[in-house]
Every structure is written in structure tokens, then in C-alpha cells.
TORLUM-570000 format. One record per residue (C-alpha): residue number from 0; residue in three letters; x, y, z. Coordinates in pm, 1 decimal. Example, Ala and Ser with C-alpha at 12.3 -4.5 7.8 and 13.67 -1.06 7.14 Angstrom:
BEGIN
(gukol 0, "ALA", (1230.0, -450.0, 780.0))
(gukol 1, "SER", (1367.0, -106.0, 714.0))
REM end
This chain:
BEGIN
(gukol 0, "UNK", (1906.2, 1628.5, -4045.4))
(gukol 1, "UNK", (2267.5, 1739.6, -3924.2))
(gukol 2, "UNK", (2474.9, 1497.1, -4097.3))
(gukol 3, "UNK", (2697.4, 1400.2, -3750.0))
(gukol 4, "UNK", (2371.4, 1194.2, -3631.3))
(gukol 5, "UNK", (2366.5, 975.0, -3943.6))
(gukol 6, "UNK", (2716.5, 891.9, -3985.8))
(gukol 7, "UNK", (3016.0, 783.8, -3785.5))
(gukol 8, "UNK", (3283.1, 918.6, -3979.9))
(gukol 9, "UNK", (3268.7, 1205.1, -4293.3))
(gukol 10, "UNK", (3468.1, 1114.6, -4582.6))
(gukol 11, "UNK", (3562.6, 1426.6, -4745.1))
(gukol 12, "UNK", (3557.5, 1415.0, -5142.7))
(gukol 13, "UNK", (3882.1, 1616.5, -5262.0))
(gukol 14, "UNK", (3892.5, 1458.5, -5601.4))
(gukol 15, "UNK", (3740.7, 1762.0, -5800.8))
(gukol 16, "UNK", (4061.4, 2019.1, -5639.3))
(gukol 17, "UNK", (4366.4, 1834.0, -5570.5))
(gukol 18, "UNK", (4301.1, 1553.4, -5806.2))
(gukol 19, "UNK", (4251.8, 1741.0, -6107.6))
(gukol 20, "UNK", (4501.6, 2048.6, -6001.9))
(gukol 21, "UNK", (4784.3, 1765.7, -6026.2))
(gukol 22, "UNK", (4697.6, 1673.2, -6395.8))
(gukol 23, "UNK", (4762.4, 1820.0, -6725.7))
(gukol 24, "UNK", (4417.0, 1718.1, -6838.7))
(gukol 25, "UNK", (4165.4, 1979.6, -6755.4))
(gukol 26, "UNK", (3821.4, 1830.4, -6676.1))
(gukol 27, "UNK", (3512.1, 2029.5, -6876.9))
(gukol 28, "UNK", (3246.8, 2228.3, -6604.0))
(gukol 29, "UNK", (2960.7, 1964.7, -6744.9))
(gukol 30, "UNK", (3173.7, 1685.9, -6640.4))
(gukol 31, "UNK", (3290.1, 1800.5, -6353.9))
(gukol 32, "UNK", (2889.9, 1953.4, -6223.8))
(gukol 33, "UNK", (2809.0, 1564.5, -6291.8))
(gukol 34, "UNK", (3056.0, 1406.5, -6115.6))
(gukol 35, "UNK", (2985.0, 1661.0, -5796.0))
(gukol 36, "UNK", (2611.5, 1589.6, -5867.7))
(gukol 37, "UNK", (2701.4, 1175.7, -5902.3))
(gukol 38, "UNK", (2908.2, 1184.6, -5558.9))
(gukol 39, "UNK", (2642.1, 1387.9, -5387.4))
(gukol 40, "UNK", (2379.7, 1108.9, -5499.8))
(gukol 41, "UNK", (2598.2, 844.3, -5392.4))
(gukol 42, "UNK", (2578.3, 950.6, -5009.3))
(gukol 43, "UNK", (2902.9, 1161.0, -5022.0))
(gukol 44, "UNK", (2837.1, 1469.2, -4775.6))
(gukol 45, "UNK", (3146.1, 1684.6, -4826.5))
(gukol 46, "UNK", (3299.7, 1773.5, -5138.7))
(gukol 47, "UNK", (3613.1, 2027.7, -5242.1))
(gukol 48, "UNK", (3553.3, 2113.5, -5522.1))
(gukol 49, "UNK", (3782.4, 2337.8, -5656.8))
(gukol 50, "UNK", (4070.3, 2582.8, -5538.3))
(gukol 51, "UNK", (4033.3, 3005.9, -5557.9))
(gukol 52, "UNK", (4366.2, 3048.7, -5745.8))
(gukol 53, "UNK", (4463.2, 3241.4, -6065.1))
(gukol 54, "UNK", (4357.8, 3061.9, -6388.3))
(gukol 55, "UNK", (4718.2, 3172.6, -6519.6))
(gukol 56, "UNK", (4865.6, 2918.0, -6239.6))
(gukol 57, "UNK", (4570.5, 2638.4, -6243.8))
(gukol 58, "UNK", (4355.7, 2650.3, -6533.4))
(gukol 59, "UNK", (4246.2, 2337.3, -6443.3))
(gukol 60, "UNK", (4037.3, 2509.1, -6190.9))
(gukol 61, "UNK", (3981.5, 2810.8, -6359.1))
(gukol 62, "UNK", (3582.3, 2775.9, -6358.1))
(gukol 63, "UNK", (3566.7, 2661.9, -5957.5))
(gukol 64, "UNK", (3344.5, 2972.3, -5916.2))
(gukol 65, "UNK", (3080.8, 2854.6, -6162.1))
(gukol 66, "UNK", (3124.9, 2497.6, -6010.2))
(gukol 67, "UNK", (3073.3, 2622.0, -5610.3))
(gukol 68, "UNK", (2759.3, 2783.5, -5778.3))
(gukol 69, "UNK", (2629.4, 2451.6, -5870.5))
(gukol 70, "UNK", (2701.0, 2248.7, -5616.4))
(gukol 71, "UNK", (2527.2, 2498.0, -5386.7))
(gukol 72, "UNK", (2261.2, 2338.1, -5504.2))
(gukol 73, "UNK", (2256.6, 2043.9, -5467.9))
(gukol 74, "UNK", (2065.7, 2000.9, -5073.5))
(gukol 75, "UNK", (2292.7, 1835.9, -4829.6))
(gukol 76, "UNK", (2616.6, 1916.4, -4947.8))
(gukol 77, "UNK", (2882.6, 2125.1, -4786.3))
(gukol 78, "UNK", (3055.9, 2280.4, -5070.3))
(gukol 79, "UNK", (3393.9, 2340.6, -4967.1))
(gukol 80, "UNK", (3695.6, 2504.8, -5155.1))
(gukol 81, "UNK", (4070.9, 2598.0, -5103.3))
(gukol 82, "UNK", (4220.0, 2954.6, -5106.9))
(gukol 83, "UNK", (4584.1, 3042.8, -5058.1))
(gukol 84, "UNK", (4515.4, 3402.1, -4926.2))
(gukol 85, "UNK", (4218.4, 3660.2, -4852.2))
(gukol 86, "UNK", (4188.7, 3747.8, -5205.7))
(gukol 87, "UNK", (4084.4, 3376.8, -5269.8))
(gukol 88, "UNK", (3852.5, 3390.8, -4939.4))
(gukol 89, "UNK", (3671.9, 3714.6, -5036.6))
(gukol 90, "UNK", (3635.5, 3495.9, -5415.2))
(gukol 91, "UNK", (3523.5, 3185.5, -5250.9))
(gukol 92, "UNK", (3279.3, 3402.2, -5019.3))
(gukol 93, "UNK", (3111.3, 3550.4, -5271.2))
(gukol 94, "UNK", (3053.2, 3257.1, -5466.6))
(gukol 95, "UNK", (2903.7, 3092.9, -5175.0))
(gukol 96, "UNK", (3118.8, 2812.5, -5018.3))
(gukol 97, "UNK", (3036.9, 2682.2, -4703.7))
(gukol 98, "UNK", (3398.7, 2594.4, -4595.1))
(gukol 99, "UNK", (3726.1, 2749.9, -4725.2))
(gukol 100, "UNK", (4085.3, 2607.2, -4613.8))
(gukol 101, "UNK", (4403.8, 2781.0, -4619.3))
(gukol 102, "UNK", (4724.9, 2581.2, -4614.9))
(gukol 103, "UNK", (4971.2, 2712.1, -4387.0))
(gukol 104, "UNK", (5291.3, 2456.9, -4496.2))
(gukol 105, "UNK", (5491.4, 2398.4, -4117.5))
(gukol 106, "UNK", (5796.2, 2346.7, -4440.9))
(gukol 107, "UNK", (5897.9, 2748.2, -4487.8))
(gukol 108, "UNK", (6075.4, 2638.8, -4816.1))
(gukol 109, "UNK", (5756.1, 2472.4, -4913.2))
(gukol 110, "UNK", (5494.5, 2793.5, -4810.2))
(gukol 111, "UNK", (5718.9, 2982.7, -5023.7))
(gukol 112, "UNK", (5714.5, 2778.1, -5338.8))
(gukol 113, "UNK", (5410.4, 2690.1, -5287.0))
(gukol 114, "UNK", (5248.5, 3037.4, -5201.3))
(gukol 115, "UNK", (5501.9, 3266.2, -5214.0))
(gukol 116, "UNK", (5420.3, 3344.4, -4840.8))
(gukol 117, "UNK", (5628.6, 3318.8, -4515.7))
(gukol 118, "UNK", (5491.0, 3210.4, -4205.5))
(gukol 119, "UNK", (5419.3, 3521.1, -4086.7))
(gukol 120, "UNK", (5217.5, 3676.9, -4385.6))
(gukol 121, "UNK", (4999.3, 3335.1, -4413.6))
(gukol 122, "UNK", (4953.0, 3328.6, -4054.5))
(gukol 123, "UNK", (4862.6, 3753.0, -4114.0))
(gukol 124, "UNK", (4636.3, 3612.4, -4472.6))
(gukol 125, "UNK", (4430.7, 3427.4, -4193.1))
(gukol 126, "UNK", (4339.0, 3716.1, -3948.4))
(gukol 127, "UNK", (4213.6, 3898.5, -4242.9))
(gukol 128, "UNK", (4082.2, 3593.3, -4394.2))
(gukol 129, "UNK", (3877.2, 3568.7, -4034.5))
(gukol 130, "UNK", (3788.0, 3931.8, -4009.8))
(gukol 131, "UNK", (3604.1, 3887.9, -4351.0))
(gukol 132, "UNK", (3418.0, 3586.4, -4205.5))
(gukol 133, "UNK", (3313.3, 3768.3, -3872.7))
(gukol 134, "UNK", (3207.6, 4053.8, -4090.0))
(gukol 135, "UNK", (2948.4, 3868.1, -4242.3))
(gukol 136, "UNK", (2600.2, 3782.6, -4072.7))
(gukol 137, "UNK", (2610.7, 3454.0, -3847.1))
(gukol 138, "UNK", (2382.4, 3264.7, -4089.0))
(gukol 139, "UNK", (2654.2, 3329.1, -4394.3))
(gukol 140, "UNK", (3003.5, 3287.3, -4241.5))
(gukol 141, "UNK", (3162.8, 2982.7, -4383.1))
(gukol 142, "UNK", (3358.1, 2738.6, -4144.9))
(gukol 143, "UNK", (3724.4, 2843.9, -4172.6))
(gukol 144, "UNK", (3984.8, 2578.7, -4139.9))
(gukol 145, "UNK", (4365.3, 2599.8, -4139.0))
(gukol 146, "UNK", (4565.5, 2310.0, -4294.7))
(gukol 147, "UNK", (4923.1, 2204.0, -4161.0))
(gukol 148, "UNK", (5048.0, 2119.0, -4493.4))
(gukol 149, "UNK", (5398.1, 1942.6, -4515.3))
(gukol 150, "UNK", (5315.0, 1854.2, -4160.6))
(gukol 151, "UNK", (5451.2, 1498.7, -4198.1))
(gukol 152, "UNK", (5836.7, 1641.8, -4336.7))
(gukol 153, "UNK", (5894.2, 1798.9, -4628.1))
(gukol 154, "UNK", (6019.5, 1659.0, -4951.7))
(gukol 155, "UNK", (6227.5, 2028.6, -4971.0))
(gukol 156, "UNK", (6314.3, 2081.9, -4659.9))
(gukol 157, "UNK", (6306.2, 1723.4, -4471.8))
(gukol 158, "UNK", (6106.2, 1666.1, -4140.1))
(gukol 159, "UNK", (6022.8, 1965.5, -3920.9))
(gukol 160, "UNK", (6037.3, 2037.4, -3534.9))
(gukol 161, "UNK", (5730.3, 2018.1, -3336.3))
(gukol 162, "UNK", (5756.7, 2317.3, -3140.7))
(gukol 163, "UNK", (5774.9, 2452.3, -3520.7))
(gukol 164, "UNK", (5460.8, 2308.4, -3561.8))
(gukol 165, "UNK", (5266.0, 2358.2, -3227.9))
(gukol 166, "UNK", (5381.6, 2720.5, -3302.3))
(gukol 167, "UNK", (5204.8, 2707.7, -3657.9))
(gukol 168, "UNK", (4897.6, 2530.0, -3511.3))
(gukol 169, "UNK", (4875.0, 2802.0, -3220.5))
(gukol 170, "UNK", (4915.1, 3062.7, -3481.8))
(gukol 171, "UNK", (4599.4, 2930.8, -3725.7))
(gukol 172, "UNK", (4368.2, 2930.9, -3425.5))
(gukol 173, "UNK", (4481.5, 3251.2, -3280.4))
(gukol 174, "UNK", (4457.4, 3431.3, -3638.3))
(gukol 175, "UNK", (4053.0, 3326.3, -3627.5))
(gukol 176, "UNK", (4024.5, 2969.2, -3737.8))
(gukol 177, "UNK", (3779.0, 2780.2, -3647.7))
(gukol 178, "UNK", (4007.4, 2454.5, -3632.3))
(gukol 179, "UNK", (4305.4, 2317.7, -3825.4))
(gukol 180, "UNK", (4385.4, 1993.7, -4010.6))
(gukol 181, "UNK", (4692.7, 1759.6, -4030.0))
(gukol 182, "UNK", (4773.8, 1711.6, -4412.1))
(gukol 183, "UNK", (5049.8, 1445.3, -4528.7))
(gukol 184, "UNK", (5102.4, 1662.3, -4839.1))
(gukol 185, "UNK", (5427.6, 1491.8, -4925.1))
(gukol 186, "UNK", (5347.1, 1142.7, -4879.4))
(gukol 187, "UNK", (5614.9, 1121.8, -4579.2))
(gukol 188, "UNK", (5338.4, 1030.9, -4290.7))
(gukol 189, "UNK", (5290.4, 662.0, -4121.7))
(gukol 190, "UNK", (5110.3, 514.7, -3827.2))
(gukol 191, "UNK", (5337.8, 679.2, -3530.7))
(gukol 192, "UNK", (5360.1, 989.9, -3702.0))
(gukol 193, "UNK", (4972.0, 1024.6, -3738.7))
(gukol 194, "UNK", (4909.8, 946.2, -3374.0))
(gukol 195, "UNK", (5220.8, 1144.4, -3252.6))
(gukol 196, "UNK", (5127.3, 1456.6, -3445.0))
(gukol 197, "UNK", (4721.2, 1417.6, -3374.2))
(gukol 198, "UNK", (4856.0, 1453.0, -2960.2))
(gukol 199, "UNK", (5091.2, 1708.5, -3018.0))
(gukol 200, "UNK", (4838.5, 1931.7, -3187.9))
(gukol 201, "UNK", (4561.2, 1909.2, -2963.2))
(gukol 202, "UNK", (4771.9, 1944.9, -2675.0))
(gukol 203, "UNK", (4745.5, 2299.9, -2852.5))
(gukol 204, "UNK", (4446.1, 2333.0, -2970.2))
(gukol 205, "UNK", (4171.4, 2113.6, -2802.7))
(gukol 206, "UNK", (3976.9, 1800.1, -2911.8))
(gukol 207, "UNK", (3696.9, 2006.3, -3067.9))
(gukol 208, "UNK", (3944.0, 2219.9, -3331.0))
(gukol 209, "UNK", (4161.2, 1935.7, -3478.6))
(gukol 210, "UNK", (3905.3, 1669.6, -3606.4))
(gukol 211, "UNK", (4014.1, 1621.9, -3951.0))
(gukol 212, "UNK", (4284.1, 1468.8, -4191.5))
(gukol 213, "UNK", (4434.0, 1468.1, -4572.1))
(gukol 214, "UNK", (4690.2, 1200.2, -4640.4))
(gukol 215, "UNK", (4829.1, 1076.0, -4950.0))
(gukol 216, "UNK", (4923.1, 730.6, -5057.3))
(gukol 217, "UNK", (5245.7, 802.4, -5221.9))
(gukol 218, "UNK", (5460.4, 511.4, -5033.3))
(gukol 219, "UNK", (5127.2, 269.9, -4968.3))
(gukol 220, "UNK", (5027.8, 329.3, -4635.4))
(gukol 221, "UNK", (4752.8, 560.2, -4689.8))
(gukol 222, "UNK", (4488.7, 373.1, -4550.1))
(gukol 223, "UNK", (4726.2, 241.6, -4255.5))
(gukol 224, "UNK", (4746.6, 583.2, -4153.7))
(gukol 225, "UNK", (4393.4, 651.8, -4182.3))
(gukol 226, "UNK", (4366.4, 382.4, -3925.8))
(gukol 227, "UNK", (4598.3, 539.7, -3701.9))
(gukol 228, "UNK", (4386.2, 872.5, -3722.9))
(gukol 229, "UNK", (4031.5, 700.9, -3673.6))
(gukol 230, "UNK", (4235.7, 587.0, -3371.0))
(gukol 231, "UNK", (4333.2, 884.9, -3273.2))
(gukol 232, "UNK", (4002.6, 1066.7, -3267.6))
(gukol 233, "UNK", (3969.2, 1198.6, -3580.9))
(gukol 234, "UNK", (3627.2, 1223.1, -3750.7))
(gukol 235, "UNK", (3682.3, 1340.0, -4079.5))
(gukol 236, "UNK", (3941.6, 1216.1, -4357.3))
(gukol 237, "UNK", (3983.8, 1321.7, -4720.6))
(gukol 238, "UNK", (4005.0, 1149.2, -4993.1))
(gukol 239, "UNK", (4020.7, 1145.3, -5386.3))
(gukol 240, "UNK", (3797.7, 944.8, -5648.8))
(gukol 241, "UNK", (4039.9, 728.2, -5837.9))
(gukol 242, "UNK", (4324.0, 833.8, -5616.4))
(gukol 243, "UNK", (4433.2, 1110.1, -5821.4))
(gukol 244, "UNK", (4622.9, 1389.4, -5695.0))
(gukol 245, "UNK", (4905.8, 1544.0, -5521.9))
(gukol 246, "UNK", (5079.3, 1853.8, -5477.0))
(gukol 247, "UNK", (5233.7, 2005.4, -5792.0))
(gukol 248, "UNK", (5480.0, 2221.2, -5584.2))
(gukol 249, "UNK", (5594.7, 1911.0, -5350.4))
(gukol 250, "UNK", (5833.6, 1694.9, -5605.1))
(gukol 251, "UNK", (5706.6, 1313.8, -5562.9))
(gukol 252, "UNK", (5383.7, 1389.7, -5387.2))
(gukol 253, "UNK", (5136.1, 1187.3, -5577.4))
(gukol 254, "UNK", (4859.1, 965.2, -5494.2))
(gukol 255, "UNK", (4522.9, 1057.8, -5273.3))
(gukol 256, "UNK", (4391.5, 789.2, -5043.1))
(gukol 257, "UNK", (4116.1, 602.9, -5326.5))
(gukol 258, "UNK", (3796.2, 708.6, -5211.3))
(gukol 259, "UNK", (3615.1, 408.2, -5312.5))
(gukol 260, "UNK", (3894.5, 196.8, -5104.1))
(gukol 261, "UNK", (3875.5, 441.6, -4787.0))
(gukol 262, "UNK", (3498.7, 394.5, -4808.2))
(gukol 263, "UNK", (3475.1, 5.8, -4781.2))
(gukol 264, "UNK", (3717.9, 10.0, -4508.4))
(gukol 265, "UNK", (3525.0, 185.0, -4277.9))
(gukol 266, "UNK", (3248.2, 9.1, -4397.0))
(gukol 267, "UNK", (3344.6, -336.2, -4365.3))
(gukol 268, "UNK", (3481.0, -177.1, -3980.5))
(gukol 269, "UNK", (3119.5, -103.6, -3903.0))
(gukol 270, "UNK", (3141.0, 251.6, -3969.7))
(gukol 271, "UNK", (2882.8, 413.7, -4127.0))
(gukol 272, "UNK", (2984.5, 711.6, -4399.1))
(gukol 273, "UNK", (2673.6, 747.3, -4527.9))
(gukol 274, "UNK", (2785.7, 613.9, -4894.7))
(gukol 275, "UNK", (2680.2, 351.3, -5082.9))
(gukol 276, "UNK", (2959.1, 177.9, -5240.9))
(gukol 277, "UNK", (2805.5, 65.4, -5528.0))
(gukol 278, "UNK", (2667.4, 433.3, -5629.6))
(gukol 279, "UNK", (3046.4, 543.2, -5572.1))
(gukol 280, "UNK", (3150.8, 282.1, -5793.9))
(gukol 281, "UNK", (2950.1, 437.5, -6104.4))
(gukol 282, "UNK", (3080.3, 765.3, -6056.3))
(gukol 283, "UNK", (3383.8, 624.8, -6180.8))
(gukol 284, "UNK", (3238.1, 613.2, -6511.7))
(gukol 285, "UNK", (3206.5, 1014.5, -6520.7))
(gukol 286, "UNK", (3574.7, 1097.1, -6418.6))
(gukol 287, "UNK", (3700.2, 801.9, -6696.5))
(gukol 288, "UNK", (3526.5, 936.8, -6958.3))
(gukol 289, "UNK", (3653.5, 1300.9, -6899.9))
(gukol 290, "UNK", (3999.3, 1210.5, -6805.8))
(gukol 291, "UNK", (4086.4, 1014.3, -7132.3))
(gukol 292, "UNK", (4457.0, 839.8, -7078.4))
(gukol 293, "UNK", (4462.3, 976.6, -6724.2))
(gukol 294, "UNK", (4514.9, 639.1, -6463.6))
(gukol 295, "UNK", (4275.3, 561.2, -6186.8))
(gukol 296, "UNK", (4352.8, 369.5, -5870.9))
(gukol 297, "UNK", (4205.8, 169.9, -5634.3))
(gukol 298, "UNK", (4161.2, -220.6, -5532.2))
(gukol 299, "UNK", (3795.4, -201.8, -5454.7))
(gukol 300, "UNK", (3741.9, -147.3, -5844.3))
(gukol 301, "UNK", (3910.2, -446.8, -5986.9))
(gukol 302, "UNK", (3847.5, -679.9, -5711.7))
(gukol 303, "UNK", (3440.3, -582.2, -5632.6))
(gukol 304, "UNK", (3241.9, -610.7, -5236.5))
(gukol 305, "UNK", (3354.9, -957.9, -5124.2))
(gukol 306, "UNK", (3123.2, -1204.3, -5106.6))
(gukol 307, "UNK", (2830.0, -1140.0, -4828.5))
(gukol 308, "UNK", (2936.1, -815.5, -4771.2))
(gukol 309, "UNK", (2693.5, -543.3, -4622.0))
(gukol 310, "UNK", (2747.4, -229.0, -4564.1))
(gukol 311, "UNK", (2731.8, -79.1, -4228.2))
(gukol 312, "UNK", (2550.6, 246.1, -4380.6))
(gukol 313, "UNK", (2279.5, 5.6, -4518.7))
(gukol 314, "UNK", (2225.3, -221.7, -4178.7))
(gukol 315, "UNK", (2185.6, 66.8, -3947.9))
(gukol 316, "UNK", (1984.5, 292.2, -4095.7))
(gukol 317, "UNK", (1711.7, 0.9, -4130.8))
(gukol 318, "UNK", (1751.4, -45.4, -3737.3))
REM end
């Protein structure tokens, strides 16, 4: 069953990518297979799991290949993966993905540290990237999705214009995209911004090809924003186990939305993700015992379901 008629909105696991690419730790493949397998069990329909980089750069996600193979099996699951340029999509294509992003940063000063790429050769990385995907028979092209990154401002460059970014947006779609996504890599984004920005960007590109979100929780109103976004329109919103992650190129980036906190919200809004919070909970378990010394987040953990709580996922699926 297509996963849209089940659940309201898709909370995107990015845990397993930009969680562990922002630690020194680096998570063993068994550990990691079980905490994709653990997630999956739990309800959770998308997961990242890993980023098509050089090991020399990320070792940290040095076996994603091996990992993509694994999760491809698990029934259900769209197995999705970042690459900064085609030689990453033509990886992440052979392993299998169903859905690679490439980050476009709006910040130039950021796409260059970040992937050594101006505007112009990432927007040119996504026409090839595209051309690969149309190449391939109908039944094996991945979905293709740009990300804004730095979208919100720029911790290297400051906030940027939004005919800057309507231009960027524009670009993604007309190198082949199938949509693009807002993402609050620096931590700079709140409310206004989020519903400003979600306008401004599909004035550009439609309803149908901006549908998704990444924010951080660097300055506490990660799950404000989320808010904004779910008013906005938006469908799907990423999130990180534990809250770990953050950009290693973007200097005071840290801090995913929790995944365990962004999941009760919408819950206890009468939103069904599909997830059941107490599975979610356990998989907790999995990432502490791999991650010795590393700190988990969230408020959901320490303080438990309130009380008489039930989840929205539970009630209507027994209607």
C-alpha cells in the first residue's frame, strides 16, 4: 500500500547520514544495518542512510554502499542517500537507492567549502545527474531531489537574496529534478522565515515539487519551525534519532530536530506518521550502545508519553 494513504505526514529518518557524518565516532555496518532495520520496524518509512562521498573525506560513511544494499531489503522502505555530484549519483544508482539528493547551497562561499562547486557546475552536476536517471528504465529511476542548503542565511556568508534563491530553485528543476527541498543547514531559520521561503519557492516551482523540509535545532526552535512548515503545506520533514548532526563545513551548525520529539508532536496534533513511539524509543538503545560518550537529545526520552496519551497512528488505523 502507497505509504501517502496511511499517513498524514512522512517523517524522514536522517540520523544514519548527517548524524553520524558530524561525529568523530564512526558507527560499525552491524550497528548501523540494526538501527536501519529497528527504525524500519518501528513504522519509520523513509530513511537516509548514508552519503556517496570519498571515504578519505567521511569515513564515517565509508560503507553507505554496503548499507543501501541492506536496507533495500527491508519491504517498505525508501532507501534514500546524499551525493554531492554525478560521480556520487552513478555510485548511489548502482547500489540501488530509491532517492538521491544533491545540495545545491543558495551560500556560494558555502557550495564551495562545502563541495568545491560554484553554482553553475552544481546546477551543471544536476543535468547530468538527471540524464543518468532518464537513461535508466522507468521502473529503476530513483526520485531526484535538489536541496537549498544554507537557504535560511549562511553562517559564512550571512543571509542571502531571494531572487538568489528563486534563481537556484528555478535552476534545480530546470537541470531535471524532480522537486527541491528547503534545508536550515545552519541553524539560522524561524517561523516567518519557513513560511516566507515555502511561498517564495513555490511561486517558482509549484505545490507538487517543493513538499519537503530539513531543519536543525541549533538555537531551539526546531520544532517551532516545523510547525510553521506543516502550516505551510509541507508533507515531509527530516529528522535525526537522538538529534545528532549538523553540517561539518557550516561552523556552529549542530543539532537535528529529535526524531522521537518531532514524532509525538505530530502525534499528539492528530497526525498520523505511521510510527509507534514506543518502538522508536528502543531504537535508542542501538545508536547508545554504538556511539559510546557521544550525547543524545531529546525531551520525549527523559520525560516519557504523558499520561492518557494515544497515538493518532494507533486510533485511526483501528477505525
Amino acid at each position: 500500500m502507497d505509504a501517502s494513504s496511511t499517513i498524514d505526514i512522512l517523517v524522514s529518518e536522517v540520523g544514519p547520514r548527517d548524524g553520524l557524518q558530524s561525529i568523530d565516532s564512526i558507527m560499525p555496518l552491524a550497528a548501523k544495518k540494526a538501527w536501519v532495520d529497528a527504525e524500519a520496524r518501528a513504522g519509520v518509512r523513509e530513511i537516509e542512510v548514508g552519503s556517496f562521498v570519498p571515504a578519505k573525506l567521511l569515513p564515517q560513511l565509508a560503507d553507505t554502499a554496503e548499507l543501501v544494499a541492506y536496507a533495500k531489503t527491508i519491504p517498505g522502505l525508501t532507501v534514500a542517500v546524499l551525493v554531492p555530484n554525478a560521480r556520487g549519483a552513478e555510485a548511489a544508482i548502482a547500489a540501488g537507492a530509491d532517492k538521491l539528493t544533491l545540495p545545491l547551497s543558495v551560500s556560494e562561499t558555502h557550495s564551495l567549502a562545502n563541495l568545491r562547486r560554484t553554482h553553475d557546475q552544481v546546477l551543471n552536476e544536476a543535468h547530468v545527474i538527471a540524464d543518468m536517471i532518464r537513461a535508466l528504465p522507468v521502473e529503476q529511476r530513483p526520485h531526484f531531489e535538489g536541496s537549498l542548503s544554507t537557504v535560511f542565511g549562511c553562517t559564512l556568508e550571512g543571509a542571502i537574496p531571494d531572487a538568489q534563491v528563486a534563481r537556484l530553485a528555478e535552476g534545480l528543476m530546470a537541470a531535471g529534478c524532480d522537486e527541491v527541498g528547503l534545508s536550515d543547514t545552519t541553524g539560522f531559520a524561524d517561523p516567518i522565515a519557513v513560511r516566507h521561503l515555502i511561498k517564495l519557492v513555490r511561486n517558482v516551482v509549484g505545490d507538487k515539487a517543493l513538499t519537503g523540509i530539513h531543519l536543525h535545532n541549533t538555537r531551539g526552535l526546531g520544532l517551532a519551525n516545523a510547525l510553521a512548515a506543516l502550516e505551510g503545506g509541507l508533507t515531509t520533514l527530516d529528522s535525526s534519532l537522538g538529534g545528532i548532526g549538523g553540517c561539518p563545513f557550516a561552523p556552529g551548525a549542530s543539532g537535528n530536530i529529535v526524531t522521537e520529539d518531532l514524532v509525538f508532536m505530530l502525534e499528539a496534533m492528530g497526525l498520523r506518521t505511521g510510527i509507534d513511539i514506543d518502538a522508536l524509543l528502543a531504537v535508542r538503545s542501538i545508536v547508545e550502545k554504538a556511539l559510546p560518550g557521544e550525547q543524545l537529545y531529546g525531551f520525549l526520552p527523559d520525560a516519557g508519553v504523558p499520561l492518557g496519551f494515544t497515538q493518532a497512528t494507533r486510533t485511526k488505523e483501528l477505525v
